[in-house]
GUFINU-280040 format. One line per 2 residues: number of its first residue (from 1); their letters; for each residue x, y, z of N, C-alpha, C. Coordinates in steps of 0.05 Angstrom, whole numbers. Layout:
NUM = a = X,Y,Z,X,Y,Z,X,Y,Z ~ ...
//
This chain:
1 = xx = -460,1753,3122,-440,1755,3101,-451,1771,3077 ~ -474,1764,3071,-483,1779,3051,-496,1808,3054
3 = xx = -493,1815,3082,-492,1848,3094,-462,1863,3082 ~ -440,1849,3086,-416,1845,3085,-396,1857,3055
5 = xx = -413,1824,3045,-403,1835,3015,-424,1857,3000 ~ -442,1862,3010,-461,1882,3003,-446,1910,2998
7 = xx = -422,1913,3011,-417,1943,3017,-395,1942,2994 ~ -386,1915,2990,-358,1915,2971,-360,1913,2947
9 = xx = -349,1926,2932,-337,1934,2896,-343,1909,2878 ~ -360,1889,2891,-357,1869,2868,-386,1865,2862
11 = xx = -389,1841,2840,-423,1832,2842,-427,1815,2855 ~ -446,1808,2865,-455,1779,2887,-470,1765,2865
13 = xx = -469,1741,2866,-485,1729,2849,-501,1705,2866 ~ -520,1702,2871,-533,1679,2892,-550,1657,2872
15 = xx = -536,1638,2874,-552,1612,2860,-568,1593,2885 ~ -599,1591,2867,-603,1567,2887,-607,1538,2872
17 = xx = -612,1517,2891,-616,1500,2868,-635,1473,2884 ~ -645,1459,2854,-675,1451,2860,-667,1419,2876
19 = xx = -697,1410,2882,-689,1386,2904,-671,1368,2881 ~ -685,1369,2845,-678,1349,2841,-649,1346,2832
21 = xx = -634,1369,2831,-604,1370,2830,-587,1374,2844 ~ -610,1362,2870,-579,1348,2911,-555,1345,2894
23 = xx = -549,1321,2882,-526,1314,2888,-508,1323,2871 ~ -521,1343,2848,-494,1365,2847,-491,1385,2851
25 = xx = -476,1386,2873,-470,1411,2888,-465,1423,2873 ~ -443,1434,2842,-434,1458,2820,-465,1470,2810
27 = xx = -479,1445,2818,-505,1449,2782,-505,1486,2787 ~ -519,1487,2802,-524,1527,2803,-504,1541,2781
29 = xx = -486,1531,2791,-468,1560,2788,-450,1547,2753 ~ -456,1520,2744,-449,1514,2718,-480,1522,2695
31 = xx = -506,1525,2712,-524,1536,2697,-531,1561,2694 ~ -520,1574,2706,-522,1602,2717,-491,1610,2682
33 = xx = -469,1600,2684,-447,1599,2670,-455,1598,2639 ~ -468,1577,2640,-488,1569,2616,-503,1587,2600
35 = xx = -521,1602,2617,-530,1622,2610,-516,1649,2602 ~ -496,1656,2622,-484,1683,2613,-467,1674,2589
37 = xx = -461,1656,2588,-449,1656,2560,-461,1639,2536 ~ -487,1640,2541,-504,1642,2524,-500,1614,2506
39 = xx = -493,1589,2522,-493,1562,2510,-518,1559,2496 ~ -526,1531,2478,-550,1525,2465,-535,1496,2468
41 = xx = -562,1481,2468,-562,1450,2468,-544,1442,2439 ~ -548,1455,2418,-527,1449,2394,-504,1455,2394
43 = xx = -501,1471,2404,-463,1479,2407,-445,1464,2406 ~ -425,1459,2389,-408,1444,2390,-385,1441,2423
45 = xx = -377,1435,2430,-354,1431,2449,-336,1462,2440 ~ -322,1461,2416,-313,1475,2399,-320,1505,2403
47 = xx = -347,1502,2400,-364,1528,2401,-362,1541,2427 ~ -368,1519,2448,-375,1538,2472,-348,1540,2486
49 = xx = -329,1519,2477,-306,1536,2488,-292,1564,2477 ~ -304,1570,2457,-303,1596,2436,-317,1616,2452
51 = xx = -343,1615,2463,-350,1630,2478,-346,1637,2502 ~ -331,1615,2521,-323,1614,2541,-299,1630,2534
53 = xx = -282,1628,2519,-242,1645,2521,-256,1677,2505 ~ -278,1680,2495,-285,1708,2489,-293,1726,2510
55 = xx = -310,1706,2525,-319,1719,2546,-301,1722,2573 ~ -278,1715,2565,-257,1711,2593,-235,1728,2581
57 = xx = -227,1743,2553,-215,1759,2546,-234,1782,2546 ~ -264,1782,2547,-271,1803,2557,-267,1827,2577
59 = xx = -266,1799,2595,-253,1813,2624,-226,1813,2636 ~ -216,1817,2608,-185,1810,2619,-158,1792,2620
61 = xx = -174,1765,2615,-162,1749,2613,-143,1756,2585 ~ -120,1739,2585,-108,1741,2561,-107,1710,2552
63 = xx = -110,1714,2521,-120,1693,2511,-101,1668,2511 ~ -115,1640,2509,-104,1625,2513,-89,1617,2489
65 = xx = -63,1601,2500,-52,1592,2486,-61,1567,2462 ~ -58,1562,2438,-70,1535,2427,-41,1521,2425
67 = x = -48,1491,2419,-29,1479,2413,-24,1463,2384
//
């Protein structure tokens, strides 16, 4: 598979993950998330969902609605 998507238009991104985080299967790919959008242990909730809808109108997304 990864011959596969090798040839195609997108990025591959491969997470692995350590013995001691078995039993969550997301952990990889929520710490991997973490990082590109550049969370910190202080961040408010507030905050990192600020960075999360910046970084998702980055690429396109159109911005979310508030209520």
């Amino acid at each position: 598979m990864k011959e596969r998507v090798a040839r195609e238009a997108y990025t591959r991104i491969e997470c692995r993950c350590l013995p001691y985080y078995q039993n969550s299967a997301l952990y990889p790919v929520i710490d991997h998330l973490q990082r590109v959008l550049g969370f910190r242990r202080e961040d408010t909730p507030q905050e990192k969902l600020g960075k999360l809808e910046r970084a998702l109108v980055g690429v396109g997304f159109k911005p979310f609605a508030t209520t």
